[in-house]
N, C-alpha and C positions, 0 to 999 in steps of 0.2 A: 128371432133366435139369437141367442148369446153366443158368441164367437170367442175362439183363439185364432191370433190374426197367425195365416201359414202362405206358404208358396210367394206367389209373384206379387209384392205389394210395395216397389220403390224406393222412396227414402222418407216418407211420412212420418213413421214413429220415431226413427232413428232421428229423424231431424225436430222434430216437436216434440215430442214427447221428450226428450233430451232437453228444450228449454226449459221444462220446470218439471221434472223427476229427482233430477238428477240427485240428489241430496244425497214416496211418499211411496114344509114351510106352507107354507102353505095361507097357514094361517098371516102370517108377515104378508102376503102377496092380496090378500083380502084389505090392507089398512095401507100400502104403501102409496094411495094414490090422495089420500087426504087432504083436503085444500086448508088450511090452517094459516092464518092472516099473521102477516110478521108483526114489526113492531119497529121499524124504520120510520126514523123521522124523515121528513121528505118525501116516505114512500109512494110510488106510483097504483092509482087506484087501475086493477085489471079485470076487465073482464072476459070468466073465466072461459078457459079454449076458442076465444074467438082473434086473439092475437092485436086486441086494442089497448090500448093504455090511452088515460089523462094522467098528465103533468101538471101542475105548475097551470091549471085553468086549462091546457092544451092536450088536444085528442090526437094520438100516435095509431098509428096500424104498423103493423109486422111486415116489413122487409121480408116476402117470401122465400126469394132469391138469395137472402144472407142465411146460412146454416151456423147454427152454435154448435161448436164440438167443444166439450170438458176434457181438458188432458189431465191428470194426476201421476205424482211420483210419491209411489208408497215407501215409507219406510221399515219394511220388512224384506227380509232374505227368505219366504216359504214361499215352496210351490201354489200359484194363483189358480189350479185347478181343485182343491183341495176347500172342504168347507172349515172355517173356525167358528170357537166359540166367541161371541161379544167379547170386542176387549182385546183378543191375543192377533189379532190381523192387519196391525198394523196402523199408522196414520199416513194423512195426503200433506207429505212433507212439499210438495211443490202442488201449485195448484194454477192455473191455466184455463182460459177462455177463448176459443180461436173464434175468429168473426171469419167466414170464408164468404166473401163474395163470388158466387159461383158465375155473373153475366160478366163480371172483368175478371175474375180466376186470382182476387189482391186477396192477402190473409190481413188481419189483423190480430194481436194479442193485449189480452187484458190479464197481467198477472195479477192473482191473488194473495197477500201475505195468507203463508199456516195460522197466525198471531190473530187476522180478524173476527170480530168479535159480531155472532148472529144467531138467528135463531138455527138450531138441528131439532133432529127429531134424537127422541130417545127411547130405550127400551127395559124392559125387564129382564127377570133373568131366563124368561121362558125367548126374548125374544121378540116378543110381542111391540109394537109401538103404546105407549103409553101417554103421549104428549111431545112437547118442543120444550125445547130451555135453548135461554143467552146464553153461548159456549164460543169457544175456538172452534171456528169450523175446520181444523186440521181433522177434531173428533167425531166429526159425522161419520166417516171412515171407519172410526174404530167400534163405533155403534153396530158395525151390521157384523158381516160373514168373512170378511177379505175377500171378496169375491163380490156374486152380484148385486147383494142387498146392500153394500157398502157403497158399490158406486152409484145404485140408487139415492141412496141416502146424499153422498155427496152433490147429483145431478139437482134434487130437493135443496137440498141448503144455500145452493148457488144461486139458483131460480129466487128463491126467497131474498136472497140479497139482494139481488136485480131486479125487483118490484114485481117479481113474476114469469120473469124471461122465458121462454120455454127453450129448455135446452134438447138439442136436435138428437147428441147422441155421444159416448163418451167413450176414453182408452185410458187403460188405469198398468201403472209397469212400476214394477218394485226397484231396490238397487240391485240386489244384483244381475241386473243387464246392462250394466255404467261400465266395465272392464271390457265386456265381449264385444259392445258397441264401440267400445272407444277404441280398442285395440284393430279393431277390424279395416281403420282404415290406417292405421303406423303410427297411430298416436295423432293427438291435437297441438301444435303449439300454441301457449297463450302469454299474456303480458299478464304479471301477477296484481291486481289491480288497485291492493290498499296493503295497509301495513297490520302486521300480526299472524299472516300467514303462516310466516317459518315456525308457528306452533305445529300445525300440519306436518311441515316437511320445511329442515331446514333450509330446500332451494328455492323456499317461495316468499323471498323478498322482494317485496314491493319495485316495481318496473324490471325487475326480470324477465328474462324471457326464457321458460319450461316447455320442451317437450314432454306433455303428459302421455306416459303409457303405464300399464299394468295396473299398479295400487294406486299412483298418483291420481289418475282422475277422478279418483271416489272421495279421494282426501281432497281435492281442490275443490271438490262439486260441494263435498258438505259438511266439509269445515265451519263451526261458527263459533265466536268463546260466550261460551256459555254465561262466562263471569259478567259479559258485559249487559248493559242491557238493550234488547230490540238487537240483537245478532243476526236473526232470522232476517233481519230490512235489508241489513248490509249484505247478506249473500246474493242474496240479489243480485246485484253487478257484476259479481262471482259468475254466476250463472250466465247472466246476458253474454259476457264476454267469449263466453264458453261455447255456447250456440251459435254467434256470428263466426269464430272458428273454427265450430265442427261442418259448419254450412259451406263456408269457402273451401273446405280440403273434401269437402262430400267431393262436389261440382265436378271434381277434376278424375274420378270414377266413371267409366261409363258399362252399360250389361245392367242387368239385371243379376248377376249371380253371387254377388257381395252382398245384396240386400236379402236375396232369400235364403245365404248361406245365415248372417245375423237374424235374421226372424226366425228359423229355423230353429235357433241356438237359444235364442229367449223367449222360445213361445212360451214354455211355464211360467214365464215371468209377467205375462202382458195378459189383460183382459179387456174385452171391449164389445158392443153392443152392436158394431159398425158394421156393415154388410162388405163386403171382399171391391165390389165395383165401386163401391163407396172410396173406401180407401186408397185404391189403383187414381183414383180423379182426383182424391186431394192430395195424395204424392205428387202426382205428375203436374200439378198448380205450384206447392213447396219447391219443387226443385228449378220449376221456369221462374218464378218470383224473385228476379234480382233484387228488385228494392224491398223482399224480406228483412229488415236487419233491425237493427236497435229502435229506429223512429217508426215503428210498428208497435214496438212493446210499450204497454200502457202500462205503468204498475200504479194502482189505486192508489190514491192520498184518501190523509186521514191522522189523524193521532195515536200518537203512540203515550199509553200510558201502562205504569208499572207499580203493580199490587203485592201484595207483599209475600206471593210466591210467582207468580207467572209473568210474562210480559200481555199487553192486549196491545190488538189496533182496534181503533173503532173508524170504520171508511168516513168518507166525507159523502152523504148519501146525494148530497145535490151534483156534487161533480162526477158522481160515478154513474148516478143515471143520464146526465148530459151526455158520459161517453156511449152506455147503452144508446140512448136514443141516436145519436150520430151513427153508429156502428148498426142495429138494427130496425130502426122504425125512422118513417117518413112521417110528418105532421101532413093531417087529413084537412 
């Protein structure tokens, strides 16, 4: 059952979902499960639901014990209980892979740039899936409903990137829950981390030090100049910096009633697939996880090339599956 996340559930979203948000039938339910072969150099050969892969000549099995959660930050302001039309719902402005080892309770993150370049699935105007096309996977999102068929779609694109990975289960949160979230705990302070900010906001030059409250942290979160190119790479560190200090001012919070008054306040804004017990154990992991912080966050390499309207990445398929395999499968 598809969930809005409500009542007692910690600082989980608030604090991940915050790392990479912050900037993103029927007949559909008969095709969404399609198995359709990427087109990855490197790709790892899978076979299908039994959680093995070969490498590089080498046989992996699934780390049962490591759960994949998809976090997403849409870039839409509309209510996420609400169905749209293809198109008008939004993209996964931030995109996120959490590796949760549940037998040491360690997270791991693997950022995705919006920019990388993979197969999605796509549709008609009825809806319908119709095939895959090389796209920015920002757009797998904008393919479906802003709701469930989109995180679908994105849970699919990821997977596909990842030779097949099976993703365990996903929380998708638009912007505006960046003010209420930020605000809730007196604001973030951060060090402004590259220069060109003060387009944003003229107090965000470079080594400053901003208390962000109100408007400020939606402009800090997803500031990029457009004019430059590969923008989207560089917010990045935007972002990191931003998490390692909404994490250290969380901590100093204790109750449960700061968390369920924000969840509360952003449920329209948050969807997710996750079951309530589910998310209570990966909160209360997030917030025991001192050594959470930046050497946890992976963000994919790869190349950045620029066409003559868009920017791409295209990952580096060998070292992002070396990270998969490190992160979820043991060699058999």
């Amino acid at each position: 059952m598809k969930t809005h996340i409500k009542k007692k559930t910690v600082g989980f979203c608030v604090l991940l979902l915050l790392a990479v948000t912050i900037t993103a039938i029927n007949i559909w339910q008969n095709n969404r499960y399609r198995a359709i072969a990427t087109t990855l150099t490197n790709k790892a050969d899978v076979a299908s639901g039994t959680g093995h892969i070969s490498f590089k000549g080498k046989n992996y099995r699934r780390k049962s014990y490591v759960k994949a959660i998809l976090v997403l930050g849409i870039d839409s302001n509309v209510d996420m209980y609400y169905i749209q039309d293809a198109g008008s719902g939004g993209q996964a402005d931030g995109i996120g892979l959490i590796a949760w080892d549940t037998n040491s309770n360690k997270l791991n993150m693997i950022i995705i740039p919006r920019d990388t370049m993979t197969e999605i699935p796509v549709t008609d105007v009825n809806g319908d899936i119709v095939g895959k096309t090389l796209q920015h996977i920002t757009m797998a999102y904008a393919f479906g409903d802003g709701n469930e068929i989109s995180s679908e779609f994105m849970k699919e694109s990821v997977s596909d990137l990842f030779g097949g990975l099976y993703i365990d289960q996903y929380f998708a949160m638009n912007t505006v829950a960046i003010k209420t979230i930020n605000d809730a705990i007196g604001g973030v302070d951060v060090v402004i981390p590259y220069e060109g900010m003060e387009a944003a906001d003229p107090s965000f030059i470079k080594g400053a030090k901003v208390n962000l409250k109100g408007d400020l942290a939606e402009k800090f979160l997803r500031y990029r100049d457009t004019n430059k190119d590969f923008s989207a790479m560089t917010r990045i560190e935007a972002h990191k910096v931003y998490i390692e200090a909404y994490q250290n001012k969380l901590k100093k919070y204790n109750g449960d009633s700061l968390i369920e008054n924000i969840l509360r306040d952003i449920d329209p804004y948050c969807y997710t697939d996750m079951q309530k017990d589910m998310i209570l154990k990966l909160g209360a992991c997030a917030m025991a996880d001192d050594d959470f912080n930046e050497d946890r966050f992976y963000v994919l390499e790869g190349e950045n090339k620029k066409t003559g309207l868009y920017d791409e990445f295209y990952a580096d398929r060998e070292k992002a599956m070396n990270k998969i395999i490190e992160l979820f499968y043991t060699e058999e």
